[in-house]
LUMZAVO-808269 format. One line per field, with one value per residue: residue number from 1; residue in one letter; x, y, z of N, C-alpha, C, O, CB in turn. Coordinates in Angstrom, 2 decimals. Glycine has a CB too. Example, Ala and Ser with C-alpha at 12.3 -4.5 7.8 and 13.67 -1.06 7.14 Angstrom:
n: (1,2) .
res: (A,S) .
nu: (13.19,12.85) .
nv: (-5.69,-2.25) .
nw: (7.80,7.08) .
cau: (12.30,13.67) .
cav: (-4.50,-1.06) .
caw: (7.80,7.14) .
cu: (13.20,12.90) .
cv: (-3.30,0.03) .
cw: (7.80,7.87) .
ou: (14.24,13.41) .
ov: (-3.32,1.14) .
ow: (8.46,8.04) .
cbu: (11.31,14.08) .
cbv: (-4.47,-0.60) .
cbw: (9.05,5.72) .
end
This chain:
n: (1,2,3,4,5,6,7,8,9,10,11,12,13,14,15,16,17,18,19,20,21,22,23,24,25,26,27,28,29,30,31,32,33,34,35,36,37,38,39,40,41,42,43,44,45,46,47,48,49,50,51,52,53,54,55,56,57,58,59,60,61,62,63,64,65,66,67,68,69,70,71,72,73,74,75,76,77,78,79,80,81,82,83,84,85,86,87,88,89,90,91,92,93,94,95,96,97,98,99,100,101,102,103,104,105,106,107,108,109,110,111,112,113,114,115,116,117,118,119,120,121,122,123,124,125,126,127,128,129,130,131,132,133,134,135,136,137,138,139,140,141,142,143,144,145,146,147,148,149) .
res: (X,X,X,X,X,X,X,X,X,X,X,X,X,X,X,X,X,X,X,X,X,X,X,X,X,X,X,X,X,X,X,X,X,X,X,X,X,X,X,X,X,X,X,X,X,X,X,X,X,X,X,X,X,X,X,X,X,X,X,X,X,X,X,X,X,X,X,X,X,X,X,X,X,X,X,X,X,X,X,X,X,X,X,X,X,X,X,X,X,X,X,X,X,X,X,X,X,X,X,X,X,X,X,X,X,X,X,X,X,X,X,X,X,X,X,X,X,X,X,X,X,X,X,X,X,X,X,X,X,X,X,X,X,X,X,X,X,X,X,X,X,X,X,X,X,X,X,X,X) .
nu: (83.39,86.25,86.29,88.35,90.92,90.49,88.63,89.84,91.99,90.66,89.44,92.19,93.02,90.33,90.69,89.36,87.44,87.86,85.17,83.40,83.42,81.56,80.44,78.95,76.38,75.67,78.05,79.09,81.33,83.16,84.43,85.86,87.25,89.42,92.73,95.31,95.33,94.94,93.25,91.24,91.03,89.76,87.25,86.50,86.10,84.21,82.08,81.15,82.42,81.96,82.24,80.81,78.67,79.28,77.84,75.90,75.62,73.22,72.02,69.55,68.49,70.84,70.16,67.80,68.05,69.66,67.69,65.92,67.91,67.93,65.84,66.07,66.02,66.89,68.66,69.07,70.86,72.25,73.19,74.93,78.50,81.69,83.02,81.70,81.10,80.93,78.98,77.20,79.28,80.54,81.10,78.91,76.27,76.24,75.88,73.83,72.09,72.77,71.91,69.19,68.57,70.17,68.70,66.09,66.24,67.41,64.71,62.88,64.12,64.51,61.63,61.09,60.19,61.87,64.30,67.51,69.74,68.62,68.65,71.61,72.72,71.30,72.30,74.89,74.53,73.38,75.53,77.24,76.64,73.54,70.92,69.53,67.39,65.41,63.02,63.74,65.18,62.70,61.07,63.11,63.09,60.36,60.30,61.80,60.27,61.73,60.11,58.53,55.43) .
nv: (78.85,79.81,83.09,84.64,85.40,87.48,89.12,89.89,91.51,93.08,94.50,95.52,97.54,99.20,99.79,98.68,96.25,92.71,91.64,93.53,93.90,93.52,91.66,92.19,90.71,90.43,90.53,88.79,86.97,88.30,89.43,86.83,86.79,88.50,89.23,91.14,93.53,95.75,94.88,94.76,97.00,99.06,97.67,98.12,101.11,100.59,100.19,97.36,95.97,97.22,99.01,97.99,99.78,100.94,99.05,100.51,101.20,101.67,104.30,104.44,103.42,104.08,106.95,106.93,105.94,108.22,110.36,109.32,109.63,112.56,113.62,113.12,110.12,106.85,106.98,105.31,102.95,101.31,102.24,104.03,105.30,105.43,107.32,108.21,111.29,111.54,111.93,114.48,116.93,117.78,120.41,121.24,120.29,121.53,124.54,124.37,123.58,126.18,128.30,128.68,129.17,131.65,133.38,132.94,134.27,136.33,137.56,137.68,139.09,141.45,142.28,142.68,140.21,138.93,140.38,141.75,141.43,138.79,137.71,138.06,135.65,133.82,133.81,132.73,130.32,129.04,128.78,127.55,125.07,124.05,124.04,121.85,122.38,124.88,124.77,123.81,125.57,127.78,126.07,125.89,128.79,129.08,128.07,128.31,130.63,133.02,134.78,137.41,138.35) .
nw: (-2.13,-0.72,0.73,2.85,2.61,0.84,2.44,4.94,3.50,2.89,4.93,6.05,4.08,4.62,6.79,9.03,11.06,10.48,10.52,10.44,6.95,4.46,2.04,-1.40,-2.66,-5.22,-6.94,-5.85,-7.44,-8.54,-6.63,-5.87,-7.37,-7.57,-6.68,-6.06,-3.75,-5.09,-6.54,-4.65,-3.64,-5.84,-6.35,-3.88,-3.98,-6.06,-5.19,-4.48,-2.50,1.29,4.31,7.14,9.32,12.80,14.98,17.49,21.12,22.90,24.92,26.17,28.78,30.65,30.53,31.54,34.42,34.95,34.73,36.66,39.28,38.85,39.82,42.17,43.35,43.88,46.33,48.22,51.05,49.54,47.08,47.90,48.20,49.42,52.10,55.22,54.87,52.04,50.20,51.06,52.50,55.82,56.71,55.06,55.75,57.79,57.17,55.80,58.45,60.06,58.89,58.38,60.92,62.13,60.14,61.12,63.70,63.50,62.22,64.60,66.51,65.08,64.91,67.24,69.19,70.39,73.22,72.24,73.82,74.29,71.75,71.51,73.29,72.64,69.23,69.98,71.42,69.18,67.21,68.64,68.20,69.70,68.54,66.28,64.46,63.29,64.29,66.73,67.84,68.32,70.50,71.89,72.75,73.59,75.80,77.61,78.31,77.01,74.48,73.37,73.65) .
cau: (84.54,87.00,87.00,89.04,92.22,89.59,88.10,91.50,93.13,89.56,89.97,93.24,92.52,89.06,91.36,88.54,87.95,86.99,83.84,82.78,83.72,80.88,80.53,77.44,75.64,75.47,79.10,80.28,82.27,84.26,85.12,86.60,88.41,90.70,93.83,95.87,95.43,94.75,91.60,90.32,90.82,88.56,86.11,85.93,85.56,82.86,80.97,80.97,83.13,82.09,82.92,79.67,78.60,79.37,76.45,76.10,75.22,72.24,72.06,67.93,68.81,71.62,69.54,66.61,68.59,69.95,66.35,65.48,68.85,68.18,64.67,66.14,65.71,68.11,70.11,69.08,72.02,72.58,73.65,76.05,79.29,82.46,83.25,80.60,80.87,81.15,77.54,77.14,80.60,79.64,80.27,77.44,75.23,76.08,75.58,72.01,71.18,72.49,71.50,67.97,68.49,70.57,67.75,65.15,66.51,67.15,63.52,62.61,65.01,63.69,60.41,60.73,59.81,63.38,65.15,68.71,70.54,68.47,69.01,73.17,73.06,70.71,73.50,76.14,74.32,73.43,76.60,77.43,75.47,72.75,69.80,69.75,66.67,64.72,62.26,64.26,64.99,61.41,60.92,63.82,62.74,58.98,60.58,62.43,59.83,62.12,59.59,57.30,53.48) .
cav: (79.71,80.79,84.87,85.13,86.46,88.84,89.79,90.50,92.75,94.81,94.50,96.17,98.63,99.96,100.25,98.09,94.60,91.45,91.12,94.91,93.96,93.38,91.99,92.46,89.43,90.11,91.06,87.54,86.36,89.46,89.34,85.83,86.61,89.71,88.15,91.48,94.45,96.97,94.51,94.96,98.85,98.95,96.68,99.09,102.20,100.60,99.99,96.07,95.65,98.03,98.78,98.18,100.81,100.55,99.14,101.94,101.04,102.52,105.30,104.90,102.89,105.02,108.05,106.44,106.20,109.95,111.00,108.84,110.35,114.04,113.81,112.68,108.86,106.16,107.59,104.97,102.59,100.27,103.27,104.93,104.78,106.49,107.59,108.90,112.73,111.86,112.73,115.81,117.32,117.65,121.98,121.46,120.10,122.54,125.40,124.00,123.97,127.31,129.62,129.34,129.55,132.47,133.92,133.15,135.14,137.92,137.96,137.66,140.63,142.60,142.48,142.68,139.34,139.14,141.41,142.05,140.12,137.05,137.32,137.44,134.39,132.27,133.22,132.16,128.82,128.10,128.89,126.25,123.59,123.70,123.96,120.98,123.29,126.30,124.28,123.06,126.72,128.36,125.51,126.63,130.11,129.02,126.30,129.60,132.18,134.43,135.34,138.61,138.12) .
caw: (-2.37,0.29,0.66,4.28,2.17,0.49,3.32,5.88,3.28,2.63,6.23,6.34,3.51,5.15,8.71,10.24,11.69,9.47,10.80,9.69,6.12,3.58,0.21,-2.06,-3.02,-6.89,-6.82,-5.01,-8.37,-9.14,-5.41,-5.32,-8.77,-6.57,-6.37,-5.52,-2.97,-5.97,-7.28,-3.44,-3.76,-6.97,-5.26,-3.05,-5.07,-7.04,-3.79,-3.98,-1.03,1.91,5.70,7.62,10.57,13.89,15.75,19.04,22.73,23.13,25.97,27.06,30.26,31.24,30.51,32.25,35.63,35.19,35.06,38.35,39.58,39.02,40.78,43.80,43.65,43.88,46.81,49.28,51.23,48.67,45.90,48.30,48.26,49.77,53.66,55.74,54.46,50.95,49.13,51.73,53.74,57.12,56.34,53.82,57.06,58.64,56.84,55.82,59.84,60.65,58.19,59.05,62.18,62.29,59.88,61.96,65.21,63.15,62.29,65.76,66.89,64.04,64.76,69.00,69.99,71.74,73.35,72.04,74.61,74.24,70.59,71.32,73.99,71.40,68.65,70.36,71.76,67.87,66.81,69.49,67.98,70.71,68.11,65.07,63.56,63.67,65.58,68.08,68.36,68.55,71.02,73.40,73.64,73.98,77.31,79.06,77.87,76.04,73.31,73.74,73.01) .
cu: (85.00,87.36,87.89,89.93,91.43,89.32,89.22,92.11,91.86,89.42,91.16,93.27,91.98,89.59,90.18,88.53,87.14,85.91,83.18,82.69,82.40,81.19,79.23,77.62,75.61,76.93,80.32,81.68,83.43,85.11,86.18,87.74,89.47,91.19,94.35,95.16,94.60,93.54,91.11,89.76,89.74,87.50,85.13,85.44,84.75,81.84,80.78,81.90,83.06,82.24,81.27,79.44,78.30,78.28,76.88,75.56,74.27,72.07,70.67,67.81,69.38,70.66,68.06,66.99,69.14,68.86,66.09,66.90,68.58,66.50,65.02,66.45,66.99,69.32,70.19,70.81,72.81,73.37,74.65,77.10,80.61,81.82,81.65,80.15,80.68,80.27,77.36,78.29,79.74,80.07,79.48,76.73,74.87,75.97,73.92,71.18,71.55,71.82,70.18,67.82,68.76,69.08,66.41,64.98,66.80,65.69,63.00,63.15,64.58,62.63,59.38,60.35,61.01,64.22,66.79,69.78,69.62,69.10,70.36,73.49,72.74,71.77,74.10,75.37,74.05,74.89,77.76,77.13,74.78,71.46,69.88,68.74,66.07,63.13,62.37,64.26,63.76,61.13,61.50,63.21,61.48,59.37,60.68,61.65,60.62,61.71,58.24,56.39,53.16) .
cv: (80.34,82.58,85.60,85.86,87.62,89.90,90.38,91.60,93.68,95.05,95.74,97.89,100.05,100.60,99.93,96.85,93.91,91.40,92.42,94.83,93.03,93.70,91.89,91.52,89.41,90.20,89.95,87.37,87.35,89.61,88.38,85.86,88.09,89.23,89.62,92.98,95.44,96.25,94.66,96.14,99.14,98.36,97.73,100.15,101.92,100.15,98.42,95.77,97.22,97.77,99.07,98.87,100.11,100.05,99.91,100.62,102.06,103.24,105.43,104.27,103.86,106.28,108.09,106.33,107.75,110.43,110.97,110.08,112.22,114.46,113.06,110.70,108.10,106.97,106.93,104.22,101.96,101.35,103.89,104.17,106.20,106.84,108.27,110.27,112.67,112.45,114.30,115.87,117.49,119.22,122.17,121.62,121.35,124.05,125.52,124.17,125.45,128.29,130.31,129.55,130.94,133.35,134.37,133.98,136.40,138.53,138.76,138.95,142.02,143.10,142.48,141.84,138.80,139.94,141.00,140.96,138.64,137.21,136.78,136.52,133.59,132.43,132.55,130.32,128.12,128.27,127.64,124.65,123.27,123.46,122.77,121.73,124.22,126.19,123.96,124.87,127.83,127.65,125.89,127.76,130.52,129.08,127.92,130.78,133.51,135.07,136.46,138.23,139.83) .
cw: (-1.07,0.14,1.96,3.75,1.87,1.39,4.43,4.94,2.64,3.75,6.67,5.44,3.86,6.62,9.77,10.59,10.72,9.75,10.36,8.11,5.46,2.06,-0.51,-3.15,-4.80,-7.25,-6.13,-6.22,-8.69,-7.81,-5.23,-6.45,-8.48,-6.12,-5.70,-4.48,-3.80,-6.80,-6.40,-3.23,-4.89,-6.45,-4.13,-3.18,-5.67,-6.19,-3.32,-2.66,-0.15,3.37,6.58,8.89,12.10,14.53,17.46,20.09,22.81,24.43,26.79,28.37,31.00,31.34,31.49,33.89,35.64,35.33,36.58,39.30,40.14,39.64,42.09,44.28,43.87,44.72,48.50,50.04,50.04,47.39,46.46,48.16,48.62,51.30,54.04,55.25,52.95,50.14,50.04,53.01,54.94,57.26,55.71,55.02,57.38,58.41,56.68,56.75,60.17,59.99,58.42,60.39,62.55,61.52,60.28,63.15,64.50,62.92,63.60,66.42,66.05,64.67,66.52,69.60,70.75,71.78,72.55,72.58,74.58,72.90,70.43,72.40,73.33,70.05,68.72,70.55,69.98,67.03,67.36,69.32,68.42,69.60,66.80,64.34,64.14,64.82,66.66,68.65,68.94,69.70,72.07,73.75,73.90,75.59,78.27,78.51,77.32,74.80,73.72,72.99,72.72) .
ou: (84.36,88.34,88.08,90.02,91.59,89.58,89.19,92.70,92.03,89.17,90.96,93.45,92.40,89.12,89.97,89.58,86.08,85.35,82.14,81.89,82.22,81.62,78.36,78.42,75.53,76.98,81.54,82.84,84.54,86.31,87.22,88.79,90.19,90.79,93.91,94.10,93.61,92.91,89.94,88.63,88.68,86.73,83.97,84.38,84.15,80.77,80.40,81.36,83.72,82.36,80.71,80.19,77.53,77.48,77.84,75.24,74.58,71.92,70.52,66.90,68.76,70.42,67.48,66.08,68.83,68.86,66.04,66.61,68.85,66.17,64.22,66.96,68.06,70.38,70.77,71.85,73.98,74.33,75.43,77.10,80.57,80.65,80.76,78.94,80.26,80.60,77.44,78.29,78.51,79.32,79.09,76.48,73.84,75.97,73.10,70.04,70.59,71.13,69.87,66.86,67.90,68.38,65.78,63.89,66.41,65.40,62.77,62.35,64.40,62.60,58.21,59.98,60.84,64.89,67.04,70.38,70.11,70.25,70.67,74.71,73.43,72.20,74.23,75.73,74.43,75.00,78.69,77.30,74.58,70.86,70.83,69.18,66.14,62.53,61.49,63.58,63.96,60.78,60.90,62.77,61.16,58.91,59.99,62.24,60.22,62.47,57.19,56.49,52.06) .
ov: (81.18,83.13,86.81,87.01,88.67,91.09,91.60,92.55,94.75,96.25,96.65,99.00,101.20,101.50,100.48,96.22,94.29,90.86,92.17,95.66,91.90,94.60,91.33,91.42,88.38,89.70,90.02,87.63,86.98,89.89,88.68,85.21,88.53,88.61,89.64,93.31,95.96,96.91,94.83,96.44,99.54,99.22,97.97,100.40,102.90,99.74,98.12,94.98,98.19,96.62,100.16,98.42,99.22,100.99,99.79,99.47,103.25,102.36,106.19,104.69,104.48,106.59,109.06,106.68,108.38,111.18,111.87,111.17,112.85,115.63,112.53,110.24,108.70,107.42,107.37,104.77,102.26,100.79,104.42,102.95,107.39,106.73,108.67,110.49,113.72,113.38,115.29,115.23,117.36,119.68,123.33,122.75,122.03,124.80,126.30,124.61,126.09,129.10,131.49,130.16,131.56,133.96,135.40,134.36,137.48,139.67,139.96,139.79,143.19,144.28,142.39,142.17,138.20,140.34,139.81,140.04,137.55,136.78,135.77,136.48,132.60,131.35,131.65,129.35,127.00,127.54,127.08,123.60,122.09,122.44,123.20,121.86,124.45,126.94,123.79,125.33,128.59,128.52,126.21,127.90,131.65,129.87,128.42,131.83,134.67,135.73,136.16,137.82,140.19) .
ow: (-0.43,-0.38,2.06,4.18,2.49,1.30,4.59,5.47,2.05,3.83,7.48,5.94,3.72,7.32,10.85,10.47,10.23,8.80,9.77,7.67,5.91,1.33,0.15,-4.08,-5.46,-8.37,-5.94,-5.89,-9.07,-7.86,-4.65,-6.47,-9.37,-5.13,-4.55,-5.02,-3.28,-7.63,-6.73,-2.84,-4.42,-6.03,-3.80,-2.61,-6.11,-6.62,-2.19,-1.89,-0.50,3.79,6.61,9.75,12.46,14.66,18.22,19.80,22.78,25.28,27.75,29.09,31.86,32.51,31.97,34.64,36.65,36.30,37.42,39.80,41.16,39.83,42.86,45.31,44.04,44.29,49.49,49.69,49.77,46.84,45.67,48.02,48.28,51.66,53.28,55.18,52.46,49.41,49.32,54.06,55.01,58.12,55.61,55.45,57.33,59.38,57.15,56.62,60.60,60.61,58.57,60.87,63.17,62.32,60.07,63.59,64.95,63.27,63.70,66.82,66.39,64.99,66.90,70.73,71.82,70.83,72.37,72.03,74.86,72.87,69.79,72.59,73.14,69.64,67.90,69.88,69.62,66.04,66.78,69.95,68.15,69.93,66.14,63.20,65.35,65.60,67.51,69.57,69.88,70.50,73.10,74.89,74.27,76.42,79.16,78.25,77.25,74.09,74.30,71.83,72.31) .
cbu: (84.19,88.38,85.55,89.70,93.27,88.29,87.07,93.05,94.80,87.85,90.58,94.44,91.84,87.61,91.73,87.33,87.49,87.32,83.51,83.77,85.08,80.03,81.53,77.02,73.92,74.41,78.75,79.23,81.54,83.48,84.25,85.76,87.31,90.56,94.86,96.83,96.83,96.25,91.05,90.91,92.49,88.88,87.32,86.47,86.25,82.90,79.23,81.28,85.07,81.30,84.56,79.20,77.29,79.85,75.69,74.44,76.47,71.22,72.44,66.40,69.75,72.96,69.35,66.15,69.70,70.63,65.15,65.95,69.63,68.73,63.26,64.26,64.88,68.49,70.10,67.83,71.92,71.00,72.61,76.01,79.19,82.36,84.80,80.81,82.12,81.52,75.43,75.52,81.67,80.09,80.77,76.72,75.82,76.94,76.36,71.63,71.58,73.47,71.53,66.92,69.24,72.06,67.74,64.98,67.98,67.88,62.86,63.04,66.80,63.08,60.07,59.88,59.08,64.42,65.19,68.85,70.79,66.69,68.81,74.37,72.62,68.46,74.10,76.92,72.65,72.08,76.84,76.76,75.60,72.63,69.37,69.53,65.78,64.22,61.84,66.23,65.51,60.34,60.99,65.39,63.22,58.05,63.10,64.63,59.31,63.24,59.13,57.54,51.87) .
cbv: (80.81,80.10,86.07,84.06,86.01,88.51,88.95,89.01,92.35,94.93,93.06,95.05,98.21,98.78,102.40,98.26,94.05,89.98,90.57,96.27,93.74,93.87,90.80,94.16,89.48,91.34,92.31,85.38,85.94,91.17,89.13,84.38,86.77,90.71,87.07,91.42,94.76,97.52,93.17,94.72,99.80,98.14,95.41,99.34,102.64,99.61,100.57,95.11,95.04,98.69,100.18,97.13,101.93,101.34,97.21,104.08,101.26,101.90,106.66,104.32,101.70,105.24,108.29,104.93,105.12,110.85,110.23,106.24,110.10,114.93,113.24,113.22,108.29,105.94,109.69,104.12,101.83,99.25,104.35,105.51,103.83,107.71,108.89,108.99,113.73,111.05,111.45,116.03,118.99,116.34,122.91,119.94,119.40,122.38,125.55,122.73,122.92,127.78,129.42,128.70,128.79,132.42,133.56,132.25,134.58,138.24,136.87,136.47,140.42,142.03,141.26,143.42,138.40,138.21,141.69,143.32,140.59,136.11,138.27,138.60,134.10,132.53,133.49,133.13,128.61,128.57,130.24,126.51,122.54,124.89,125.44,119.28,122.74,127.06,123.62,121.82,127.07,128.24,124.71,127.13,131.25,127.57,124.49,130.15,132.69,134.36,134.01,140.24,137.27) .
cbw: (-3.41,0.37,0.53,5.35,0.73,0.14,3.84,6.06,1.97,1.90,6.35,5.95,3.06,5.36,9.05,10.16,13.55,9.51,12.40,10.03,6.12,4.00,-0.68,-2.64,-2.25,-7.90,-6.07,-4.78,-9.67,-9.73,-4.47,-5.06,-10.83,-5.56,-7.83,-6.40,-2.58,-6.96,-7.92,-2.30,-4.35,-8.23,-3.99,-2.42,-5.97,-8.42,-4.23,-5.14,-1.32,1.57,6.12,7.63,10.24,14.44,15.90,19.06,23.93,22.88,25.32,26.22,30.34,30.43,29.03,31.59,35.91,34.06,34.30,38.73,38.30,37.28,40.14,44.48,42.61,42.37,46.74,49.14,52.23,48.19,45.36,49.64,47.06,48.59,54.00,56.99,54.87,50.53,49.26,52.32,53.47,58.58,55.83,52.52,58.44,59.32,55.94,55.70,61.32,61.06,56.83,58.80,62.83,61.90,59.36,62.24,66.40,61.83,62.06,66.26,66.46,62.63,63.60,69.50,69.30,71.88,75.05,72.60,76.45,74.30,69.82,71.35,75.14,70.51,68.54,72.06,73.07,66.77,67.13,70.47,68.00,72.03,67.78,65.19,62.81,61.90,65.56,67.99,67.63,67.43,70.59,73.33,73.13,73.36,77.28,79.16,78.97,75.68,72.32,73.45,74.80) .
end
C-alpha cells in the first residue's frame, strides 16, 4: 500500500517534514483508507498518525572543548587566529608589565631601600619601557647599587 499522499498532507497538517511523520503499526489500514485532509486530522487526534521528535545534536564534545578552553588549554599556534594583538591588545601587555613594577618601587621607597630620587628616575625609565619585569628591575638596581642593605 502506497501512504506518500497520507504521509505529505499529515506532513503539512503537523507543519513538519515527511520524514518526521509516523504511523502506528496496528493502525496501518485505517491510515491507507484516509482519502481526505479531515480523515488525516482525526488520525491525528486519535494518536494513530503522530509528529516524531526532533533528534538534538548533542553538546558533550562542544562542552568538552569549553572545559579544556576555560583551564587554559588549547591556545597553542594552530588555535589562533586574528592579527597579532588579537587574543591580548598590546595595552593589556602592558598594563600586566607595569603594574608590578610600579608596585614594586613603591614598596621599595616605602620601606627605604631607595632613596626618593632613585625611585623617580626608575619610574620614569619603567614608564619608558626599560624594565619587561620586576626582575629585570630588582636586577638593574642590584647592577648600579641603588638598593640600601
Amino acid at each position: 500500500m502506497d501512504l506518500r499522499n497520507k504521509k505529505r498532507m499529515a506532513a503539512q497538517i503537523l507543519k513538519v517534514g515527511v520524514n518526521r511523520v509516523w504511523f502506528d503499526e496496528d493502525d496501518l489500514d485505517e491510515v491507507s483508507g484516509a482519502v481526505t485532509r479531515e480523515d488525516v486530522k482525526r488520525l491525528i487526534a486519535r494518536g494513530s498518525i503522530q509528529a516524531k521528535q526532533i533528534k538534538g545534536q548533542s553538546r558533550a564534545r562542544a562542552n568538552k572543548i569549553q572545559l579544556q578552553k576555560a583551564k587554559g588549554r588549547r591556545r597553542g599556534h594552530g588555535s589562533r587566529k586574528g592579527a597579532k594583538h588579537a587574543t591580548v591588545t598590546s595595552k593589556r601587555k602592558w598594563i600586566k608589565t607595569i603594574r608590578p613594577i610600579r608596585k614594586r618601587l613603591k614598596e621599595l621607597r616605602d620601606t627605604g631601600a631607595i632613596e626618593k630620587s632613585v625611585y623617580r628616575k626608575t619610574y620614569l625609565r619603567a614608564k619608558g619601557g626599560m624594565f619587561k619585569s620586576k626582575a629585570y628591575l630588582e636586577g638593574y638596581l642590584k647592577e648600579h647599587k641603588m638598593l640600601r642593605q
